[in-house]
Backbone as CSV, one residue per row, in Angstrom:
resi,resn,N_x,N_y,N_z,CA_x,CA_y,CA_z,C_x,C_y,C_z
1,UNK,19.482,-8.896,5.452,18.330,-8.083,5.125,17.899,-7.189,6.296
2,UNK,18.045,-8.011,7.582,18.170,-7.120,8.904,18.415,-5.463,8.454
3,UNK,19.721,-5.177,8.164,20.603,-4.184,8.279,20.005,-3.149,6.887
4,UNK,19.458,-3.840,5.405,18.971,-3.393,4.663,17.732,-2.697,5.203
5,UNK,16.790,-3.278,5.907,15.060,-2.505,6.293,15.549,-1.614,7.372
6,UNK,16.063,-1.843,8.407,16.848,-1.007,9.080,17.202,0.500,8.833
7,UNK,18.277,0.857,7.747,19.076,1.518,7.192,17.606,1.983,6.651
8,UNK,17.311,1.407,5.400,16.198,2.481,4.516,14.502,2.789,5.192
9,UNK,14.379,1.771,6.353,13.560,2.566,7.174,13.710,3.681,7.647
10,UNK,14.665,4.157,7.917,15.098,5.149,8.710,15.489,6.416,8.070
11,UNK,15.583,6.208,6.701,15.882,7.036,5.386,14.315,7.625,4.722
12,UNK,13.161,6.161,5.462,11.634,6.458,4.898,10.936,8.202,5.231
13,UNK,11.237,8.497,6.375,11.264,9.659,6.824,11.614,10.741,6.013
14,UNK,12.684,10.596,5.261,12.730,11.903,4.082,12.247,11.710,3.075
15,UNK,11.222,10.664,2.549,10.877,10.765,1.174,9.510,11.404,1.335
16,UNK,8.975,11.265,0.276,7.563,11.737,0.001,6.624,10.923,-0.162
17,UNK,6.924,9.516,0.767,5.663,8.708,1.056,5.005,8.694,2.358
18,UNK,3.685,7.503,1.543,2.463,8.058,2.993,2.990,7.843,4.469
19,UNK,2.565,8.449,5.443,2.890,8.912,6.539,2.476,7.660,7.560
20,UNK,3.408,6.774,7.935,3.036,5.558,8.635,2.038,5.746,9.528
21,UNK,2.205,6.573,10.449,1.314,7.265,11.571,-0.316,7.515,11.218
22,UNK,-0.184,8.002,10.040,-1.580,8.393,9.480,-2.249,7.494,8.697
23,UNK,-1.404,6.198,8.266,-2.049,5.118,7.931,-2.677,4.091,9.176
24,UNK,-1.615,3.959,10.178,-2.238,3.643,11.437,-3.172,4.493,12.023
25,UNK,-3.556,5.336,11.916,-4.933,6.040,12.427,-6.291,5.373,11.939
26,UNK,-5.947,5.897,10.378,-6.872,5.396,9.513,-6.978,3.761,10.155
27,UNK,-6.354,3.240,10.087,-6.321,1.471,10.564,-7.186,1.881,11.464
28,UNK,-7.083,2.052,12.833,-7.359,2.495,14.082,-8.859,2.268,13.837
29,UNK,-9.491,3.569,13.081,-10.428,3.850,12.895,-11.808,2.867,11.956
30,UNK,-10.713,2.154,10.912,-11.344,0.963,9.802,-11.799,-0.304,10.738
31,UNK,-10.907,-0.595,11.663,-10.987,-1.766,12.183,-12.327,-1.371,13.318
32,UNK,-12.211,-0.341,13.957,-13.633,0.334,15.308,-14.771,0.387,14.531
33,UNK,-14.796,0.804,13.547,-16.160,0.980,12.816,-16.414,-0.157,12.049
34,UNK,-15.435,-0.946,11.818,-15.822,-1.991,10.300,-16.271,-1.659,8.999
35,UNK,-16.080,-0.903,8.916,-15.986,-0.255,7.321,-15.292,1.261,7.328
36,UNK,-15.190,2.104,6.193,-14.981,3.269,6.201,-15.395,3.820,5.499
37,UNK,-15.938,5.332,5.766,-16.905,6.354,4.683,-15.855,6.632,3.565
38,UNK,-16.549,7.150,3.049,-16.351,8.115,1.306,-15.213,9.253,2.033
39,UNK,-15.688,9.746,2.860,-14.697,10.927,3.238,-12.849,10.346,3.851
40,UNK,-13.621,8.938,4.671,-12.292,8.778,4.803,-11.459,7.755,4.170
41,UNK,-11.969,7.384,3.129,-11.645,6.530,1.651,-10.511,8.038,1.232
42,UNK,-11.245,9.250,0.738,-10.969,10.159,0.510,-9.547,10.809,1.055
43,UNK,-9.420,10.950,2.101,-8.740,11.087,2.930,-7.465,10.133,2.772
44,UNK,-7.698,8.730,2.790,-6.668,7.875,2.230,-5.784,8.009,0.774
45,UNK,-7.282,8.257,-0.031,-6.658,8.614,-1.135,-5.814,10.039,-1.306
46,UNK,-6.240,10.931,-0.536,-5.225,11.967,-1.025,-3.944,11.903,-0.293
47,UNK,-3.461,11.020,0.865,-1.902,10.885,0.909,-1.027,9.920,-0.102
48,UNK,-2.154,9.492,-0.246,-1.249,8.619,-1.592,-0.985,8.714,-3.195
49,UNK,-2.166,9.803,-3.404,-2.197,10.274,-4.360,-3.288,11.304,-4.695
50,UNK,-2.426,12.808,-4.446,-3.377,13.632,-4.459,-3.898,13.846,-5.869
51,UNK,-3.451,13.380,-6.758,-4.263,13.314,-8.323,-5.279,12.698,-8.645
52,UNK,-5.580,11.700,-8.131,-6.606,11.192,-8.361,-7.908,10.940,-7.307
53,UNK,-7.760,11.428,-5.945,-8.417,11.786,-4.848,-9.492,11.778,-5.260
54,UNK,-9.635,13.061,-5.902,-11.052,13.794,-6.076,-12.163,12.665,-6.641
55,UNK,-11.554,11.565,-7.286,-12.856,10.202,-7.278,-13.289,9.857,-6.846
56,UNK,-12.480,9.441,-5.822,-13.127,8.855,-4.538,-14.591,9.398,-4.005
57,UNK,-14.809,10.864,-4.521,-15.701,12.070,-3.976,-17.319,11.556,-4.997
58,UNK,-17.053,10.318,-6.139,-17.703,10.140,-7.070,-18.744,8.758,-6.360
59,UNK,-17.832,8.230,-5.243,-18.612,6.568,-4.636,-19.706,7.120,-4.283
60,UNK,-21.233,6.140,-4.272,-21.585,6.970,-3.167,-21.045,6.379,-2.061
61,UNK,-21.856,6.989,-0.841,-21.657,6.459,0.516,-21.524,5.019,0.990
62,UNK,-22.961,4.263,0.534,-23.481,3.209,0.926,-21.962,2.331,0.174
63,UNK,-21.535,2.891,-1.130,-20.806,1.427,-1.615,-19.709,1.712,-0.804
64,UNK,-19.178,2.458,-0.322,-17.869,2.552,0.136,-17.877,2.161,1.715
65,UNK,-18.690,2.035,2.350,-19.320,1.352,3.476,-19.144,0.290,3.258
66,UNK,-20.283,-0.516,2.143,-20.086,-1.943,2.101,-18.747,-2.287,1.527
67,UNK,-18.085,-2.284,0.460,-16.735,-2.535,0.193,-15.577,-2.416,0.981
68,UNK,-15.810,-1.409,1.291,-14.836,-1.625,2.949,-15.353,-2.851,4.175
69,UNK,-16.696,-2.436,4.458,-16.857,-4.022,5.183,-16.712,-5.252,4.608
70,UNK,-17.021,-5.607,3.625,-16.572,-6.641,2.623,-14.791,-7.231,2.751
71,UNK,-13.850,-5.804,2.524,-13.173,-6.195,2.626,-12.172,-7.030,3.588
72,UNK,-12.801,-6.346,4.815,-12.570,-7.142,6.292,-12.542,-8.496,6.046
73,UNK,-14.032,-8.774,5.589,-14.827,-9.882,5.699,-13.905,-11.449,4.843
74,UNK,-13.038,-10.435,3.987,-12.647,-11.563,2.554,-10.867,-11.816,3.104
75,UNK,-10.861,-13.015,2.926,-9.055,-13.425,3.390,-8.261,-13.471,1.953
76,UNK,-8.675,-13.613,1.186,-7.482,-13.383,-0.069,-7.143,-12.227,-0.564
77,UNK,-6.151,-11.956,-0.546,-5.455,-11.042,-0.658,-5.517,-10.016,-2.449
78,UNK,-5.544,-11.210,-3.265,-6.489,-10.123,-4.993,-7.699,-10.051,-4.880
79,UNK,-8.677,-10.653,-4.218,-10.135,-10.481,-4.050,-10.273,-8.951,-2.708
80,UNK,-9.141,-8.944,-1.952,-9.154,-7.763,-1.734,-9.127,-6.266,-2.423
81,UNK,-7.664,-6.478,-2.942,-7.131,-5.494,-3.943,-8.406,-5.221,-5.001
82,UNK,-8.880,-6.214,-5.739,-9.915,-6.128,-6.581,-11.519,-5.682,-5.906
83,UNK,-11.911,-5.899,-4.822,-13.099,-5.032,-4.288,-12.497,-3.678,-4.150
84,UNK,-11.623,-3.355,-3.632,-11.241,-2.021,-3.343,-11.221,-0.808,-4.782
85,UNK,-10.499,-1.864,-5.669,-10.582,-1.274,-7.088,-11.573,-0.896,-7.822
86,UNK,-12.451,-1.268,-7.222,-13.880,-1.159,-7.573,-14.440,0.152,-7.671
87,UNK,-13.882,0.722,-6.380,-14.178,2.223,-6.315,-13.830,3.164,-6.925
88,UNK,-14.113,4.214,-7.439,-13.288,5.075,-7.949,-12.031,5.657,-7.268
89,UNK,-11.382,5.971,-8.070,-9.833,6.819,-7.195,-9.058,5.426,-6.736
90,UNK,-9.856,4.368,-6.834,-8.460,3.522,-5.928,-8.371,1.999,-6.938
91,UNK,-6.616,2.414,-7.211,-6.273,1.451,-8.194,-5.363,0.342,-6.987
92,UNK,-5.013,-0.218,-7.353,-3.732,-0.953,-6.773,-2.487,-0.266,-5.345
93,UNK,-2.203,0.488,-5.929,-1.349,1.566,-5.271,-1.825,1.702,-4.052
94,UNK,-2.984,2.472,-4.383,-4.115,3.393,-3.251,-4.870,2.111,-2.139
95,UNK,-5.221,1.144,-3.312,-6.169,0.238,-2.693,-5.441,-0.518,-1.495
96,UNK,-3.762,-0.313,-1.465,-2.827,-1.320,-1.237,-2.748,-0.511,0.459
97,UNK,-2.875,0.960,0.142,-2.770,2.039,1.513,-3.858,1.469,2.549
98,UNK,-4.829,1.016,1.998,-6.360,0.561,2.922,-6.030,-0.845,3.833
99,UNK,-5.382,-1.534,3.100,-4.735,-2.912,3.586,-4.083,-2.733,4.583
100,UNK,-2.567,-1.842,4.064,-1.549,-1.859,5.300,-1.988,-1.522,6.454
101,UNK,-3.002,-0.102,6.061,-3.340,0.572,7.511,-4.107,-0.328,8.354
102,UNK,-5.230,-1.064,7.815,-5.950,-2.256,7.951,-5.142,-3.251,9.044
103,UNK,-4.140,-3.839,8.215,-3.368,-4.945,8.753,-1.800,-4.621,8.407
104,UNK,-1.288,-4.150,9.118,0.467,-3.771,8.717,1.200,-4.772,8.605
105,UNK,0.716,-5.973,9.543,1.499,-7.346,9.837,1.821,-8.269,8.141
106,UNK,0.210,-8.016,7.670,-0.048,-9.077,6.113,0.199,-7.884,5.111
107,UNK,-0.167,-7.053,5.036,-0.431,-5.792,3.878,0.974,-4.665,3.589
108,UNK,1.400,-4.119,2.689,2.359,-3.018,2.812,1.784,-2.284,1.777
109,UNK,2.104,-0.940,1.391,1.796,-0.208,0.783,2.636,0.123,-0.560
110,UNK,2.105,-0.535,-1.711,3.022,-0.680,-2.830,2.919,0.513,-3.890
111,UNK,3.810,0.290,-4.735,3.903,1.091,-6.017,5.203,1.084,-6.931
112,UNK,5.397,1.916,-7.567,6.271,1.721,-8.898,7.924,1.718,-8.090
113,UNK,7.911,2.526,-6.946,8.913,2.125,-6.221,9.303,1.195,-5.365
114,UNK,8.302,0.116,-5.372,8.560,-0.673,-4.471,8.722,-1.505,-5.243
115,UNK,7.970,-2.040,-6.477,8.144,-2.763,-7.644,10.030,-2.583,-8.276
116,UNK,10.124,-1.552,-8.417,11.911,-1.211,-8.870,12.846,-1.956,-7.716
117,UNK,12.145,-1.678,-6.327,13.228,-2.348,-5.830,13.149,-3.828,-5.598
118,UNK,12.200,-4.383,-5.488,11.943,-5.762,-6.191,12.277,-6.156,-6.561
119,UNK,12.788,-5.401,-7.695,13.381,-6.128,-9.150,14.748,-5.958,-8.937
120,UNK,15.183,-4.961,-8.261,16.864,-4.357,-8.308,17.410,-5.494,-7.239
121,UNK,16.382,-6.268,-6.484,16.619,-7.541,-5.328,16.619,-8.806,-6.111
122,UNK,15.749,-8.746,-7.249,15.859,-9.791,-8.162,14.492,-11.024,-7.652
123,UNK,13.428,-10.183,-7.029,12.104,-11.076,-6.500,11.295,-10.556,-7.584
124,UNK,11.540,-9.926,-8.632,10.174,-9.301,-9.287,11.024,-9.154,-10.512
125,UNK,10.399,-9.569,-12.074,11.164,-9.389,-13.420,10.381,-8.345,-14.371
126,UNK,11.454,-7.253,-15.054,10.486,-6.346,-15.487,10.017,-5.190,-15.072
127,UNK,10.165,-3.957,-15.493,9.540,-3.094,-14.984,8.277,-2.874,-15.273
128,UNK,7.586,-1.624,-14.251,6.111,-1.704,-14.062,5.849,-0.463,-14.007
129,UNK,5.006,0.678,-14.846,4.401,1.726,-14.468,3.438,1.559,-13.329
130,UNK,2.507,0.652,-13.846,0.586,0.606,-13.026,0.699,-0.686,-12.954
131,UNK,-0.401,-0.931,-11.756,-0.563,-2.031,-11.062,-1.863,-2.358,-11.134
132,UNK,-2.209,-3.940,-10.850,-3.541,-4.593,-10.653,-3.536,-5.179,-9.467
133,UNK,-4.480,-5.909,-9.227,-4.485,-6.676,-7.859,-3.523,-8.071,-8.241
134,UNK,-3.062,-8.313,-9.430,-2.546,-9.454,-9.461,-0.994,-9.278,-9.066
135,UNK,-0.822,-8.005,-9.972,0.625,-7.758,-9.555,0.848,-7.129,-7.939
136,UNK,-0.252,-6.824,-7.053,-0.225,-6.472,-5.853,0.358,-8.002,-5.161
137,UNK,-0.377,-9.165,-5.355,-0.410,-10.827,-5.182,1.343,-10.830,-5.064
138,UNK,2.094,-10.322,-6.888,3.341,-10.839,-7.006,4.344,-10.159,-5.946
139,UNK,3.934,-8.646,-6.065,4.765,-8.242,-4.517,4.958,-9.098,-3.464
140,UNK,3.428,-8.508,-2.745,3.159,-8.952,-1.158,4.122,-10.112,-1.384
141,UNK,4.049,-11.149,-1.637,4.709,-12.418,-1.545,6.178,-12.231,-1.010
142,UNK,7.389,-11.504,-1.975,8.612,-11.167,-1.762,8.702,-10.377,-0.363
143,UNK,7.679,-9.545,-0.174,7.296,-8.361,0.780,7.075,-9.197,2.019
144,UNK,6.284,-10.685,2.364,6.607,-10.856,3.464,7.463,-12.116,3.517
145,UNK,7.900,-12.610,2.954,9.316,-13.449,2.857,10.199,-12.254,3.728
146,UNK,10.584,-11.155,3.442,11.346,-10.163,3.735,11.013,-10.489,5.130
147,UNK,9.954,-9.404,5.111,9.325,-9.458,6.869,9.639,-10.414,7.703
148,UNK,9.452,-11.435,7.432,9.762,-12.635,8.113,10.607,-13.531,8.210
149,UNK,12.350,-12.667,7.105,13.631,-13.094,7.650,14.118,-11.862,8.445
150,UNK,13.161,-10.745,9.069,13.680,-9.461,9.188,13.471,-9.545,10.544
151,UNK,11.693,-10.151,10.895,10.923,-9.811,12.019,10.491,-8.246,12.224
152,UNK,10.569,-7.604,11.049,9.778,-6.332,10.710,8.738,-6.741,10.084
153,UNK,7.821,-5.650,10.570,6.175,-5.735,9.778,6.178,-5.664,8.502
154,UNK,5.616,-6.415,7.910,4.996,-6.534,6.346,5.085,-4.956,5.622
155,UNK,4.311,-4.055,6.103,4.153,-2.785,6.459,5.504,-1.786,6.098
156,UNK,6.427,-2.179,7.395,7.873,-1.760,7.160,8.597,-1.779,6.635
157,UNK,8.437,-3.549,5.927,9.448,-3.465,4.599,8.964,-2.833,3.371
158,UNK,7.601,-2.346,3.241,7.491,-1.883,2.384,7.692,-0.467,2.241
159,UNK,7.637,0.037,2.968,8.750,1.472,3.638,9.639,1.701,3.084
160,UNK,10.631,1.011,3.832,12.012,0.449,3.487,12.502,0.209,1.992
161,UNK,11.266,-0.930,1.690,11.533,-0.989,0.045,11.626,0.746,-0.917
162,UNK,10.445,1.226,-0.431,9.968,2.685,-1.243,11.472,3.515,-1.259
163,UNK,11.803,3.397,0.552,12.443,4.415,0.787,14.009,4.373,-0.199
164,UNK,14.691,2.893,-0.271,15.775,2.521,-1.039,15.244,3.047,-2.549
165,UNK,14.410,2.640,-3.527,14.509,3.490,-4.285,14.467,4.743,-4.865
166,UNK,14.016,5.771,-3.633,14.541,6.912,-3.421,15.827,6.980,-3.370
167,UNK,16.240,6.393,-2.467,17.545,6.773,-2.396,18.986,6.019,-3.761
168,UNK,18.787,4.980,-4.296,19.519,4.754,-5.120,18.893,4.442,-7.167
169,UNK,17.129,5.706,-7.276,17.089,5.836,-8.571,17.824,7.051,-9.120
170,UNK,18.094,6.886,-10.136,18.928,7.880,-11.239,17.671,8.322,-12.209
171,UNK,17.617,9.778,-12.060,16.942,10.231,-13.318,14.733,10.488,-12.494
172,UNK,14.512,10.119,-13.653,13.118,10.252,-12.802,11.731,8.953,-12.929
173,UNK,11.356,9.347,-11.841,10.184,7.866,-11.438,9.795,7.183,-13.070
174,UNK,8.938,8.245,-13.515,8.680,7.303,-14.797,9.197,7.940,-16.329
């Protein structure tokens, strides 16, 4: 698996996912303040999905403050996903970007491509358009098993994961 995160890490760079660097900022910044505003909820949301961004613009202030501090505050991992969901603009996917940047070590940044390759590994049964915090739960799990026969970040393999089904789907995402 070494040689697998390796290889499609390094492939992560040409796709059209979020920008590791700019999720570690955001981290940077979540963890100094202990919570994060509407703008930079916002901000999260539009590298991950500039379609549905503009919700985020719907929180007010105060909840997206507290839900972000909240989320610090809470160690399970669907009681995360599920406060975050709370907000507008951020489903599973998005909510999953707040985590990694958060904590790269426990968290990775999921979605319909990371789910495919899951399954194409044979840790996940079934395909998946959309996600909940439960099916965030069924990832992470496979996601740091990985990590931790790899000694890559939680974070990375989920990179890695995205980046492989870029590189070996046929046809289109959904």
């Amino acid at each position: 698996m070494d040689e697998f995160v390796a290889t499609n890490l390094d492939r992560y760079g040409q796709t059209q996912g979020v920008l590791p660097e700019r999720l570690q900022s955001f981290g940077d910044t979540y963890l100094e303040q202990g919570y994060l505003t509407r703008e930079q909820l916002y901000e999260i949301a539009y590298e991950s999905s500039t379609r549905s961004a503009h919700h985020v613009e719907t929180n007010p202030e105060k909840r997206c403050r507290t839900v972000t501090a909240n989320v610090l505050a809470v160690d399970d991992d669907f009681s995360k996903i599920q406060l975050l969901a709370g907000l507008s603009g951020f489903k599973a996917p998005t909510a999953s970007c707040v985590l990694a940047a958060s904590d790269p070590d426990r968290h990775a940044v999921v979605d319909t491509r990371v789910w495919a390759s899951l399954e194409r590994l044979d840790y996940v049964e079934g395909r998946k358009e959309s996600f909940d915090a439960d099916d965030y739960v069924t990832m992470i799990g496979p996601i740091r098993e990985i990590a931790a026969e790899t000694d890559y970040s939680v974070a990375d393999v989920g990179y890695a994961l995205f980046a492989y089904d870029v590189e070996v789907r046929e046809g289109t995402l959904h």
